[in-house]
C-alpha positions as CSV (number, residue, x, y, z in Angstrom):
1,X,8.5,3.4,8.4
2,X,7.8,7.0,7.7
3,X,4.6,8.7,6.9
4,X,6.0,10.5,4.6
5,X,6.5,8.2,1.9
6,X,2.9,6.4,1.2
7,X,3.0,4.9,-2.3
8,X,0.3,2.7,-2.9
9,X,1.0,-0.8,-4.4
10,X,1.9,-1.6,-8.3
11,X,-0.1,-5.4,-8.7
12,X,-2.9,-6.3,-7.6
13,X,0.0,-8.9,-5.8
14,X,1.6,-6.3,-4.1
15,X,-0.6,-5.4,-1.3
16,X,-2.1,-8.9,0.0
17,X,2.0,-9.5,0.4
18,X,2.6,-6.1,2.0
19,X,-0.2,-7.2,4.2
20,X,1.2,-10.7,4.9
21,X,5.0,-9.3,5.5
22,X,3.3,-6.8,8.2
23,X,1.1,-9.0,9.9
24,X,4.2,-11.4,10.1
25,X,5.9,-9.1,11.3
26,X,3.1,-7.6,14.3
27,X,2.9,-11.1,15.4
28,X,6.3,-12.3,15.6
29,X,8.0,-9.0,16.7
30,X,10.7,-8.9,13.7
31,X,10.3,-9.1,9.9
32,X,9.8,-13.0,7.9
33,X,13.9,-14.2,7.6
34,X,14.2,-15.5,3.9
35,X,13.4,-19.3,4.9
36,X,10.3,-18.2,6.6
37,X,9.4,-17.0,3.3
38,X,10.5,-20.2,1.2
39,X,7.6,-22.4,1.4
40,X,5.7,-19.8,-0.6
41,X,8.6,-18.3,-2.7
42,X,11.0,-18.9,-5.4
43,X,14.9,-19.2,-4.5
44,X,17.2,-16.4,-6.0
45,X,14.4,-13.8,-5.5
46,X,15.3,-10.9,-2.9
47,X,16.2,-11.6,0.4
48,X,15.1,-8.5,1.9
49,X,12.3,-6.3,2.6
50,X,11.4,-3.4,4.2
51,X,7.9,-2.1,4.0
52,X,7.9,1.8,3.5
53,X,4.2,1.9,3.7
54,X,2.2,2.3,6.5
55,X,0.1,-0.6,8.1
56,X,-3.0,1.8,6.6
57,X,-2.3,2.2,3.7
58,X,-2.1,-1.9,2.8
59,X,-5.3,-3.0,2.0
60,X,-7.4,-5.4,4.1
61,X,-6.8,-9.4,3.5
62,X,-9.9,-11.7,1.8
63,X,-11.0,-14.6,3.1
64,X,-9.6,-17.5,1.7
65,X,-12.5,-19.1,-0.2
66,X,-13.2,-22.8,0.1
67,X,-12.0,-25.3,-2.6
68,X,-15.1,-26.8,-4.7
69,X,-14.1,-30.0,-5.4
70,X,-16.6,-33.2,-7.4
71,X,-14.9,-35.7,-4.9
72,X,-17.2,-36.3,-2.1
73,X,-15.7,-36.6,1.3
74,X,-16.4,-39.2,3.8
């Protein structure tokens, strides 16, 4: 990664999944491989990435909100 090159994401999309790619990567010491990255993706899509961002620049995760449901649980 270089500082130098600090674009800020395009979708609103596009920084959560900068954040999850480098917080994959911090814990597991190397990037997500492809089939780590199935479960959540669709095949034929690209099988690389390389983040050219900075860990600062990637905005912060939100809290995953619980699920309202009518279905009461016993």
């Amino acid at each position: 990664m270089t500082d130098s090159c600090q674009p800020n994401p395009t979708s609103p999309k596009a920084g959560p999944v900068s954040r999850l790619i480098w917080t994959y990567a911090r814990l597991n010491g190397r990037s997500p491989a492809e089939r780590d990255m199935q479960r959540r993706r669709q095949p034929g899509l690209a099988r690389s990435i390389e983040l050219l961002i900075g860990p600062d620049s990637l905005p912060r995760l939100q809290p995953i909100e619980p699920v309202k449901s009518a279905v009461q649980r016993h």
